[in-house]
C-alpha positions as CSV (number, residue, x, y, z in Angstrom):
1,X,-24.8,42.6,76.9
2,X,-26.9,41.7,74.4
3,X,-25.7,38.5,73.7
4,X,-26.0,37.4,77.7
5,X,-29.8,39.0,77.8
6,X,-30.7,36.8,74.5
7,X,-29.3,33.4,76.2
8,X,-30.2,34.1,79.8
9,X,-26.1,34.6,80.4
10,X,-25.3,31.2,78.6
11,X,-23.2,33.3,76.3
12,X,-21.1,32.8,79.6
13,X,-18.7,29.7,78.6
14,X,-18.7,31.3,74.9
15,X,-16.6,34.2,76.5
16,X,-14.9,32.0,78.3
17,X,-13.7,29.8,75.4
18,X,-12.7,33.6,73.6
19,X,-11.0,34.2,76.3
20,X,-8.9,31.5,76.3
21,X,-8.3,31.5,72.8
22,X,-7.2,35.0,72.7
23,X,-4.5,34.2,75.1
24,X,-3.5,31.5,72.7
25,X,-1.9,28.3,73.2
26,X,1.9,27.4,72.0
27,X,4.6,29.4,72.5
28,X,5.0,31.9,74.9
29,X,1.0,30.7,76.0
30,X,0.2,32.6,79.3
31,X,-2.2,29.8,80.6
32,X,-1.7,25.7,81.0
33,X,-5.7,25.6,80.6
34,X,-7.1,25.1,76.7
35,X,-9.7,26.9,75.7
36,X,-11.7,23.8,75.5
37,X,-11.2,22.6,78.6
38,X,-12.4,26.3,80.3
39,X,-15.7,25.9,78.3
40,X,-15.9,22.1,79.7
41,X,-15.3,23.6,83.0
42,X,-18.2,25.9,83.1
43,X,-20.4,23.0,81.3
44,X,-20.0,20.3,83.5
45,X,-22.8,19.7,85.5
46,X,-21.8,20.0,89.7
47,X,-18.3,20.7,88.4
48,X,-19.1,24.0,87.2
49,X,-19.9,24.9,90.6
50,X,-16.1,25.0,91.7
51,X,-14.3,25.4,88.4
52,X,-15.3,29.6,88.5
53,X,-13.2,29.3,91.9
54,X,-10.1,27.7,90.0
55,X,-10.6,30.3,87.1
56,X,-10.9,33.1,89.2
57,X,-7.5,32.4,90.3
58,X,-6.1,31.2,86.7
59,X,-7.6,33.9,84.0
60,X,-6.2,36.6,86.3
61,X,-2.9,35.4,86.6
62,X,-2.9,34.6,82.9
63,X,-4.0,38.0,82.1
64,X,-1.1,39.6,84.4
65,X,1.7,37.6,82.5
66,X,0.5,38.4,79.2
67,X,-0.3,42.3,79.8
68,X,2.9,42.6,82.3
69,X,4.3,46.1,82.1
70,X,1.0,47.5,79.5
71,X,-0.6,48.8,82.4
72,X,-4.0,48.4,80.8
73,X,-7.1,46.6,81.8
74,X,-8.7,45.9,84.8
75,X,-7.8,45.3,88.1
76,X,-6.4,41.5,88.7
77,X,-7.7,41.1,91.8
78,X,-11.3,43.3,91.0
79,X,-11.5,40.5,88.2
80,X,-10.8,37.9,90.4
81,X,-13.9,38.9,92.7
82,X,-16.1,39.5,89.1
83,X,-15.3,35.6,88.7
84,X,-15.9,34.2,91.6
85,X,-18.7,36.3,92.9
86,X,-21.9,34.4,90.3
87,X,-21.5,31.3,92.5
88,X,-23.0,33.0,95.1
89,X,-25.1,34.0,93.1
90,X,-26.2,31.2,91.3
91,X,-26.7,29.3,95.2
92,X,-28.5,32.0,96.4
93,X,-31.2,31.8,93.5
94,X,-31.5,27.8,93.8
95,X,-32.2,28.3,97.9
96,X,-34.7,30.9,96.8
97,X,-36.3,28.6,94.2
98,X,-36.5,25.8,96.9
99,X,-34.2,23.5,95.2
100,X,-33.3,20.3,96.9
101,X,-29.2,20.2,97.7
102,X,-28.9,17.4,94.7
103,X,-30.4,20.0,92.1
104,X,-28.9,22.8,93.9
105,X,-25.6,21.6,93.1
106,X,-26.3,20.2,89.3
107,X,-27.9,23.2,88.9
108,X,-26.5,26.6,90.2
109,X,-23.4,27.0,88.3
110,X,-25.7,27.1,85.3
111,X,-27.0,29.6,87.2
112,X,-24.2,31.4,87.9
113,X,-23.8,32.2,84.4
114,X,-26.5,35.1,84.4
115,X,-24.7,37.1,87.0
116,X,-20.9,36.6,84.8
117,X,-22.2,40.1,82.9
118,X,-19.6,42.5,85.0
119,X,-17.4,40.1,84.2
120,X,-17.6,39.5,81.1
121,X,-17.4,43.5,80.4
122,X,-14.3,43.3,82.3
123,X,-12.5,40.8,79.5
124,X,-13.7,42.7,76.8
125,X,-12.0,45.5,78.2
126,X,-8.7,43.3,78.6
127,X,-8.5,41.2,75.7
128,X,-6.7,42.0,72.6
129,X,-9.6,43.0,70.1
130,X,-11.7,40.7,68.3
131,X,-11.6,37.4,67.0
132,X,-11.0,36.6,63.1
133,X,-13.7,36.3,60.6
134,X,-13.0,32.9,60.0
135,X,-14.1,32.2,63.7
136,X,-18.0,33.7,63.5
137,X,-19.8,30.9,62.2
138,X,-18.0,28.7,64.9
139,X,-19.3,31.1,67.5
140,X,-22.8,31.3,66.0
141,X,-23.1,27.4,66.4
142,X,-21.5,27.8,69.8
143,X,-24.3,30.5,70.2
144,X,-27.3,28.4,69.4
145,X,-26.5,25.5,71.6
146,X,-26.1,28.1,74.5
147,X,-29.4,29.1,74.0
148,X,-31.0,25.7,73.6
149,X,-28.8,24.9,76.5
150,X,-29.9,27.9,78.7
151,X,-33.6,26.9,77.7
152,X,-33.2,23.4,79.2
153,X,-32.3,24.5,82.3
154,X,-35.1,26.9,82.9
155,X,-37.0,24.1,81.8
156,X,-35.6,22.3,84.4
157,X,-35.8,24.7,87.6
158,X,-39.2,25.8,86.4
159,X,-40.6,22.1,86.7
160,X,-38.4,21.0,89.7
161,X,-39.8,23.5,92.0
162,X,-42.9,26.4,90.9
163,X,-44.1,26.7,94.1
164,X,-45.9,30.1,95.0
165,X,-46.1,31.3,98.5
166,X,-48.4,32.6,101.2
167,X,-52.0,31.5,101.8
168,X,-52.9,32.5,98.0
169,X,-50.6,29.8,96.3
170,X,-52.6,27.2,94.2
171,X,-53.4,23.9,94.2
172,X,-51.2,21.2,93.5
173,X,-50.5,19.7,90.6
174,X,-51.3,16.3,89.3
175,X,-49.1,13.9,91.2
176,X,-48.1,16.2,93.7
177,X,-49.9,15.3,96.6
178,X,-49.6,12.1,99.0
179,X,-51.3,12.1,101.9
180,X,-54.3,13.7,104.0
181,X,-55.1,13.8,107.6
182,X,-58.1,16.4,109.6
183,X,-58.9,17.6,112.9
184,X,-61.3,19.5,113.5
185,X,-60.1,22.8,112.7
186,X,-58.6,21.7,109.3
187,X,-57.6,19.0,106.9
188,X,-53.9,18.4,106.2
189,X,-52.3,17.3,102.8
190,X,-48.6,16.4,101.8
191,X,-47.3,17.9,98.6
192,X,-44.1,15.2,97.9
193,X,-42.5,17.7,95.3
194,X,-42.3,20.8,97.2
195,X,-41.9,19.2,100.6
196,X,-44.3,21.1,102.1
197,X,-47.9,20.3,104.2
198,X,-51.3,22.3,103.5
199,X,-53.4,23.2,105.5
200,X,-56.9,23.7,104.4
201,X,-60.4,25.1,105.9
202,X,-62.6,22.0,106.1
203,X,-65.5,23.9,104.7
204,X,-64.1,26.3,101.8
205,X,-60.6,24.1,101.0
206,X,-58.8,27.7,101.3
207,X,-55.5,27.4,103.0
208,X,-55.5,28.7,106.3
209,X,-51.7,29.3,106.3
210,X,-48.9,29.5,103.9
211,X,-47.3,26.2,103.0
212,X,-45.5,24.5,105.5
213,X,-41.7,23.2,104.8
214,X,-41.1,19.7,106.7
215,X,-38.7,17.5,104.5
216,X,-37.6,16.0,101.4
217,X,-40.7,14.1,100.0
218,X,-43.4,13.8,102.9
219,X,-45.4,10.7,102.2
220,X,-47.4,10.3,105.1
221,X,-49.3,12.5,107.5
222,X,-51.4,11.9,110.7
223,X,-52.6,13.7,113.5
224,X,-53.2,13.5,117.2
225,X,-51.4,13.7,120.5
226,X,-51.8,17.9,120.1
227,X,-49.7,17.8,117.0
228,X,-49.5,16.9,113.2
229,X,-46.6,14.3,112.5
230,X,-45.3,14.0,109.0
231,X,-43.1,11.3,107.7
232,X,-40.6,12.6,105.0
233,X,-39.0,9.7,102.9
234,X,-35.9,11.3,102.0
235,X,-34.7,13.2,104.8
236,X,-35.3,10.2,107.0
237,X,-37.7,12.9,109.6
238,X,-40.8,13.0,111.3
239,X,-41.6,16.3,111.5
240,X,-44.2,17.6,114.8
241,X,-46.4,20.5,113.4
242,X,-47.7,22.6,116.1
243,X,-51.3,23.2,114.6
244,X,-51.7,26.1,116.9
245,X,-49.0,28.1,115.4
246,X,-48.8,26.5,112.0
247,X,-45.0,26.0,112.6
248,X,-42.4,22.7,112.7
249,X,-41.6,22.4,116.0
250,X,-38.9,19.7,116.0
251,X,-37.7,17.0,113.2
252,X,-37.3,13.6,114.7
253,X,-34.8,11.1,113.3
254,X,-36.7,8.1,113.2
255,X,-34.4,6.0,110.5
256,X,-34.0,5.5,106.6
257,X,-36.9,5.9,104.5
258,X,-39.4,6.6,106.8
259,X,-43.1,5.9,105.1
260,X,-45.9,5.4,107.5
261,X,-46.5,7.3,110.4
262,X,-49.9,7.0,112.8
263,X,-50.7,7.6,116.3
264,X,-52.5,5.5,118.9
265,X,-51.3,3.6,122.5
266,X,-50.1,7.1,123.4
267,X,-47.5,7.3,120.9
268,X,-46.7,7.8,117.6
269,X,-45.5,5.1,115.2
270,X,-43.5,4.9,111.7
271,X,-42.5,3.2,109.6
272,X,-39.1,3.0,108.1
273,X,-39.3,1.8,104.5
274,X,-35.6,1.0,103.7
275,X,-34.2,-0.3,107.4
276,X,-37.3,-2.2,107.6
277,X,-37.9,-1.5,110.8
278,X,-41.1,0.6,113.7
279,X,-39.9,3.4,115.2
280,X,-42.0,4.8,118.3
281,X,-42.0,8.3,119.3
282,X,-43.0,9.8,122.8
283,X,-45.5,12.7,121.9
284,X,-44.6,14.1,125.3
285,X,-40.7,14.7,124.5
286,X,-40.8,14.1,120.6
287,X,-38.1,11.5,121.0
288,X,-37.3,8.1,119.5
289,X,-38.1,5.3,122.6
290,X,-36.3,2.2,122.9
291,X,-34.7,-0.1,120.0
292,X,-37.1,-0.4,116.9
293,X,-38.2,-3.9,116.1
294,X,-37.5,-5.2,112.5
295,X,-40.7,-6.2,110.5
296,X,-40.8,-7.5,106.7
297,X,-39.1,-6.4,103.7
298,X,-40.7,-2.5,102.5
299,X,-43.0,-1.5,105.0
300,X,-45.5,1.0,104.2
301,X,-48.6,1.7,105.6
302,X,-49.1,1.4,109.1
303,X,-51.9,0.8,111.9
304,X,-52.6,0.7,115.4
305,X,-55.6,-0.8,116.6
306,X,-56.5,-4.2,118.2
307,X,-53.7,-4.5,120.7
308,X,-50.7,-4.4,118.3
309,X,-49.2,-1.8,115.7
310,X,-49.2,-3.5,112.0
311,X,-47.7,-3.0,108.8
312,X,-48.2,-3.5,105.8
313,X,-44.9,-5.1,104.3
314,X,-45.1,-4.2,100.7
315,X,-41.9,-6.3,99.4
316,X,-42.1,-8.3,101.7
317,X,-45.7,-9.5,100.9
318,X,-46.9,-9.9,104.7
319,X,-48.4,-7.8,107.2
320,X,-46.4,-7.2,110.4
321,X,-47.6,-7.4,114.3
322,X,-45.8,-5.8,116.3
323,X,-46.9,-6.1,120.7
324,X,-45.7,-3.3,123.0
325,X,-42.7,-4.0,124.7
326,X,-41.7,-6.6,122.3
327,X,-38.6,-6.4,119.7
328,X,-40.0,-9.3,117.9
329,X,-42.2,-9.1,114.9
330,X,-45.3,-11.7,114.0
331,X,-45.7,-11.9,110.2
332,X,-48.7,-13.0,108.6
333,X,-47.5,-14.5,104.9
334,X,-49.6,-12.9,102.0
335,X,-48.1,-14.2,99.0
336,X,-49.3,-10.8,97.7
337,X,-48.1,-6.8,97.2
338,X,-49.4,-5.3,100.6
339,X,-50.5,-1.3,100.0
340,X,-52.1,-0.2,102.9
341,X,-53.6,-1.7,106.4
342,X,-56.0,-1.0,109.1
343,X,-57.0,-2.0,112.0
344,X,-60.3,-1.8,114.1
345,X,-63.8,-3.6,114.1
346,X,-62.2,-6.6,116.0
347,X,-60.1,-7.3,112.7
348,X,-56.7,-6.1,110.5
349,X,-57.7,-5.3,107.3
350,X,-55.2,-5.2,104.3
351,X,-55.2,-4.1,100.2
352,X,-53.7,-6.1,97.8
353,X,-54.2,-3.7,94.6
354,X,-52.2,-6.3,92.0
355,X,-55.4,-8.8,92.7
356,X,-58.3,-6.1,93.0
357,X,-58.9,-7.2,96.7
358,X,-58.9,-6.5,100.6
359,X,-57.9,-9.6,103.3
360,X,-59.2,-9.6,107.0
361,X,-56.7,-11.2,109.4
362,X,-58.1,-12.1,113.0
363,X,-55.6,-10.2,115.5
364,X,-55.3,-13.2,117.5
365,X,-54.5,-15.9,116.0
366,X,-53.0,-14.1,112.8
367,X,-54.7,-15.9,110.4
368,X,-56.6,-14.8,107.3
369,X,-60.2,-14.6,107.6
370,X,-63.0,-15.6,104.9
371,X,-62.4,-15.5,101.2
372,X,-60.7,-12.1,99.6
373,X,-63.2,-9.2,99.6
374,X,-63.2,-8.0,95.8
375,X,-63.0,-4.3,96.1
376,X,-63.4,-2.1,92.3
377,X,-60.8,0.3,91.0
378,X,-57.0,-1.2,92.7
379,X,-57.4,-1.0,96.6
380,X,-55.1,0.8,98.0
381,X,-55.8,3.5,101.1
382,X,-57.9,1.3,104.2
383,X,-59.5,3.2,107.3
384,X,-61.8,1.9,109.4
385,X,-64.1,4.7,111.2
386,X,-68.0,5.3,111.6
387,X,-68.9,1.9,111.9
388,X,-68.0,0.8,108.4
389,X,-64.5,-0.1,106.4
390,X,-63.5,2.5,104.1
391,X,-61.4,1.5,100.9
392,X,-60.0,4.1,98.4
393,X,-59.7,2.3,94.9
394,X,-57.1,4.2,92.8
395,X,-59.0,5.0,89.7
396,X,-61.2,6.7,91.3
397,X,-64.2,4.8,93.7
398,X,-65.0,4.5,97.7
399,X,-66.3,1.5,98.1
400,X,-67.5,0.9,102.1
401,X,-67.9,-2.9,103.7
402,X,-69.5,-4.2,106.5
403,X,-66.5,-4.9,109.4
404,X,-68.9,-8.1,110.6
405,X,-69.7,-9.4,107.0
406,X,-67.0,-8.3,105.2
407,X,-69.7,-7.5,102.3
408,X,-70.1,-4.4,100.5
409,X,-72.0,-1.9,102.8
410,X,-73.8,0.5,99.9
411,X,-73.0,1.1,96.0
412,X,-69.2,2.3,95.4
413,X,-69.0,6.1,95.2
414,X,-67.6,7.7,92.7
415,X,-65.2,10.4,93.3
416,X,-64.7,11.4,89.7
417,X,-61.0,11.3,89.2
418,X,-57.7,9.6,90.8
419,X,-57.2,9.0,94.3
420,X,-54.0,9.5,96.5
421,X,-55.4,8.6,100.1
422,X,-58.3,8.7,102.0
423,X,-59.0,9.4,105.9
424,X,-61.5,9.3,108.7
425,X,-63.1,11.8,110.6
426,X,-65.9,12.7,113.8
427,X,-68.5,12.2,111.0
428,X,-67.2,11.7,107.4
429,X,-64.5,10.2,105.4
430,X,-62.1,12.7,103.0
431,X,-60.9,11.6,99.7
432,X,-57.9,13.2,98.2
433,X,-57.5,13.4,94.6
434,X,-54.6,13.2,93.1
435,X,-55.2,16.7,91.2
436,X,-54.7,18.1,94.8
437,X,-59.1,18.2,95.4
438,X,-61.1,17.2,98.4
439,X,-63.9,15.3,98.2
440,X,-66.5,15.2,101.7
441,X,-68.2,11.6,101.7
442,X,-70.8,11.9,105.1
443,X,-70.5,8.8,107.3
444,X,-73.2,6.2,106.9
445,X,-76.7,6.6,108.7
446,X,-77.5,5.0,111.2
């Protein structure tokens, strides 16, 4: 017992190995299985998931052949539950710690080992009585690698996934967030690790709910149609938020690798990063309508505005039109990384961070506009609102330009630290930070 409490049960395979050993290999050997390969067993990341099940049914039986007739130890079939029982377990903590089902399955049969203890009693009880001197310093070794071993893993599951719940939970981390959208009762925010949307008072930034689970990595948010709609990369979802009741109310299919979502023409559109393709939703009946049309290579952000729905093709170094009704894309060659797009003031506006710069594209007849509009700190979120262009740089500024000069409207402000995304709302813009922080800049007088 206190063994398993001093390595977090990763004195688990050490049994296991003893075990093993004590039934001895060679003549008259009760078990096929080496005690090295029952320790690899439990080791093995994903494989030590189902190897318990195969040595729930193989320590028993060993046990049974080399005990026949004594009558002593436990129950064969009470230690094949005792066995088998800690996967359960060890699943039912990773759900509970909000693992994804990749971790979930590298990681709970590591997990597994703390609730082995029963069991472990149980072979003691069993087992002919201890190993020979000769063997401690072996197990020692053996001992200290479990520990460092158990260590890693908590490690692990501690950074994966620390996320605290109900309304009093804590900011993000660094890194963590992705995206922000408002209305007028609250501002919105992804949080790509956890998989989860915020939802914050516009005045005080305290949440107004607990966090809300929508997907595997939600990169992009927006809200309208009487819902919130959150695109989540790796479940390939749009999830509709009913902001009324806080709650997912359906998860849309929309295609793989979906990045971008916004809503305008009645509708809502994303962007599917890996198919390279625009999927359009019908608010009305949350479902996917008609084929989606194929754009360029990586498509990320995504506009409507100005008659058309645009992307910005990040590979693929284009923007996309895309006309209602039509299947057929318009491209408009960049020659350049495009981040984020926009679209509104009679013009489609587009960041190229790599080059420091924004390019204006004239929505009919597709062609670039003007010499590149050098924009401070990377350009990479674009809204247009309020009567100005709003560009987030990523090290940290807001720099504003005039939609009809394509100048800069004002000095750059300075948000004082890294910026994740920016939106647009009745009367001022909101900057996210990448430490999880809102900043309020008011709309420009006029």
């Amino acid at each position: 017992m206190v063994l398993f409490a001093l390595t977090l049960g990763a004195y688990w395979p050490i049994r296991m190995h003893a075990a093993y050993e004590q039934l001895g290999a060679g003549p008259g050997r009760a078990t096929r299985l080496t005690p090295r390969a029952a320790t690899l067993l439990e080791l093995v990341p994903a494989v030590n998931l189902l190897a318990p099940v195969y040595l729930a049914i193989d320590l028993p039986r060993a046990l049974r052949r080399r005990r026949a007739g004594d009558g002593t130890g436990p129950d064969p079939e009470l230690l094949s539950i005792l066995l088998a029982a800690p996967v359960a377990g060890g699943v039912a903590v990773a759900v509970l710690l909000g693992l994804s089902i990749p971790l979930t399955v590298l990681l709970a049969g590591y997990l597994a080992w703390i609730f082995n203890l029963p069991a472990a009693l149980a072979l003691e009880r069993a087992l002919p009585p201890a190993v020979g001197p000769h063997r401690r310093e072996t197990r020692l070794a053996l001992g200290v690698a479990a520990v460092v071993l158990a260590a890693t893993v908590v490690i692990v599951v501690a950074g994966g996934d620390d996320e605290q719940r109900g309304p009093s939970a804590a900011q993000p981390k660094p890194a963590e967030v992705s995206d922000i959208a408002v209305t007028r009762e609250a501002l919105w925010i992804t949080n790509t690790v956890r998989g989860t949307v915020l939802k914050l008072d516009r005045r005080t930034k305290r949440m107004l709910a607990p966090p809300i689970r929508v997907g595997l990595e939600p990169l992009d948010i927006a809200a309208g149609e009487g819902a919130v709609w959150v695109a989540s990369y790796q479940s390939g979802t749009v999830a509709r938020i009913d902001p009324a009741s806080n709650r997912v109310t359906r998860r849309i299919p929309t295609g793989r690798g979906p990045f971008g979502v916004a809503v305008g023409r009645g509708s809502v559109w994303v962007s599917n990063q890996v198919e390279r393709t625009v999927t359009r939703i019908d608010p009305r009946t949350s479902e996917v309508e008609g084929p989606s049309p194929t754009v360029g290579r990586g498509p990320r952000g995504v506009a409507v505005g100005e008659g058309a729905v645009w992307t910005a093709d990040g590979e693929g170094r284009s923007v996309s039109q895309v006309l209602p009704g039509e299947q057929r894309a318009r491209r408009v060659r960049l020659g350049r990384f495009a981040h984020d797009v926009a679209a509104g003031a009679g013009s489609v506006w587009v960041t190229i961070p790599e080059d420091g710069f924004v390019r204006r594209i004239d929505p009919k007849t597709l062609r670039l506009e003007g010499a590149a509009i050098t924009v401070p700190d990377g350009p990479s979120s674009i809204e247009v609102g309020l009567g100005v262009v709003w560009v987030a740089g990523e090290r940290g500024t807001v720099t504003r330009l005039d939609p009809r000069t394509g100048r800069l409207s004002g000095a750059p402000v300075d948000v004082h630290g890294q910026i994740a995304d920016l939106t647009v709302g009745e009367d001022a813009a909101w900057v996210l930070r990448a430490d999880g922080s809102v900043r309020r800049i008011p709309g420009p007088r006029r």
